[in-house]
N, C-alpha and C positions, 0 to 999 in steps of 0.2 A: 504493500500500500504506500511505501514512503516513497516509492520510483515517479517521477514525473508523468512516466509513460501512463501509472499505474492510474495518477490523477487524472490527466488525460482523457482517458478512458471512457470516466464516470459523467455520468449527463451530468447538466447544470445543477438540476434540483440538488442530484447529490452530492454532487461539491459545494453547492449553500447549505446542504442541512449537517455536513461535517464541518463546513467552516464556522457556522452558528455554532454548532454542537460544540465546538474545541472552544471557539469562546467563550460561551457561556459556564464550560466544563471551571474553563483557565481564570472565568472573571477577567478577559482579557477586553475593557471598556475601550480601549482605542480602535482597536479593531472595529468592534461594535458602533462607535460614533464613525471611523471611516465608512462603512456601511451606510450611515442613518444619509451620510452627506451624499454617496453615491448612489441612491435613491432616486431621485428625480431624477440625473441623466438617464438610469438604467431606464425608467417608464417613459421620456423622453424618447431613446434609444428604440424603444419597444411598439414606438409607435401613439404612444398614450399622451401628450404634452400637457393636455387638461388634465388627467388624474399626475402626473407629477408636478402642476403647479398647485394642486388641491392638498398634495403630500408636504409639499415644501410650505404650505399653509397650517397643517394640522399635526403638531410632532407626534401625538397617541398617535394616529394612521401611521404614518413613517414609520414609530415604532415596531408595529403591530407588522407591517412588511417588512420590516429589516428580518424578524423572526420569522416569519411564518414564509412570506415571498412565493403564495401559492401561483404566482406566474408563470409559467416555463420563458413566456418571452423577454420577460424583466428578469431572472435567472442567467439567459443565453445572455442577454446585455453585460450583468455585473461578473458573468464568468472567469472574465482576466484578475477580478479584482477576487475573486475564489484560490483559483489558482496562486496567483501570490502569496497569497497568506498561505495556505495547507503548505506551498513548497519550503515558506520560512520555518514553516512547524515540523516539519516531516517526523521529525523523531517520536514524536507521539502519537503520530497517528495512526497506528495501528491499535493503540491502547485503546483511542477513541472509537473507532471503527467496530471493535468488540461491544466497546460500553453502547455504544445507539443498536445495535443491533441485540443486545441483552435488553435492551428499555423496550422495543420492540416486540420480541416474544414475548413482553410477561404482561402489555394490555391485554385487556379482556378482549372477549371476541364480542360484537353484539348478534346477537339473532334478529333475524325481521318480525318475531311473534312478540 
């Protein structure tokens, strides 16, 4: 996982939800506000200009995308800015890569009934 190729690899989502993941793991706030600030280009970038001037208006929203960033096109935007950060990390991130996918198998499942 720590191989660039290996980063590479992985779609957007998942290199935002390990790069989240490690920050939040890390309490790593800078990262996290470079995030919060490359936000509206990514939505910009994504096509969306309204909802990144509406972002760049309401820091909860910002927030609430920096984490969650249920976009794939505002993902593919802030990619490089993923990328960077996991390849500064790499030494942990195999550690993390276990930890989200242990948080994973131990939600509950819901049924439709």
């Amino acid at each position: 996982m720590s191989d660039l190729a290996d980063l590479d690899a992985l779609s957007s989502r998942e290199l935002h939800d390990l790069a989240v993941h490690r920050a939040r793991h890390h309490m790593d706030l800078a990262f996290l506000w470079e995030l919060l600030r490359a936000l509206p280009a990514g939505e910009a970038a994504a096509g969306r200009p309204e909802h990144a001037q509406a972002d760049a208006m309401k820091l909860s929203l910002l927030i609430g995308d920096a984490i969650d960033a249920g976009d794939e096109d505002v993902a593919d935007a802030l990619r490089p800015l993923y990328l960077d950060y996991l390849t500064k990390h790499r030494a942990d991130l195999d550690e993390i890569w276990r930890h989200m996918h242990d948080q994973d198998q131990q939600k509950p499942e819901h049924s439709g009934a």
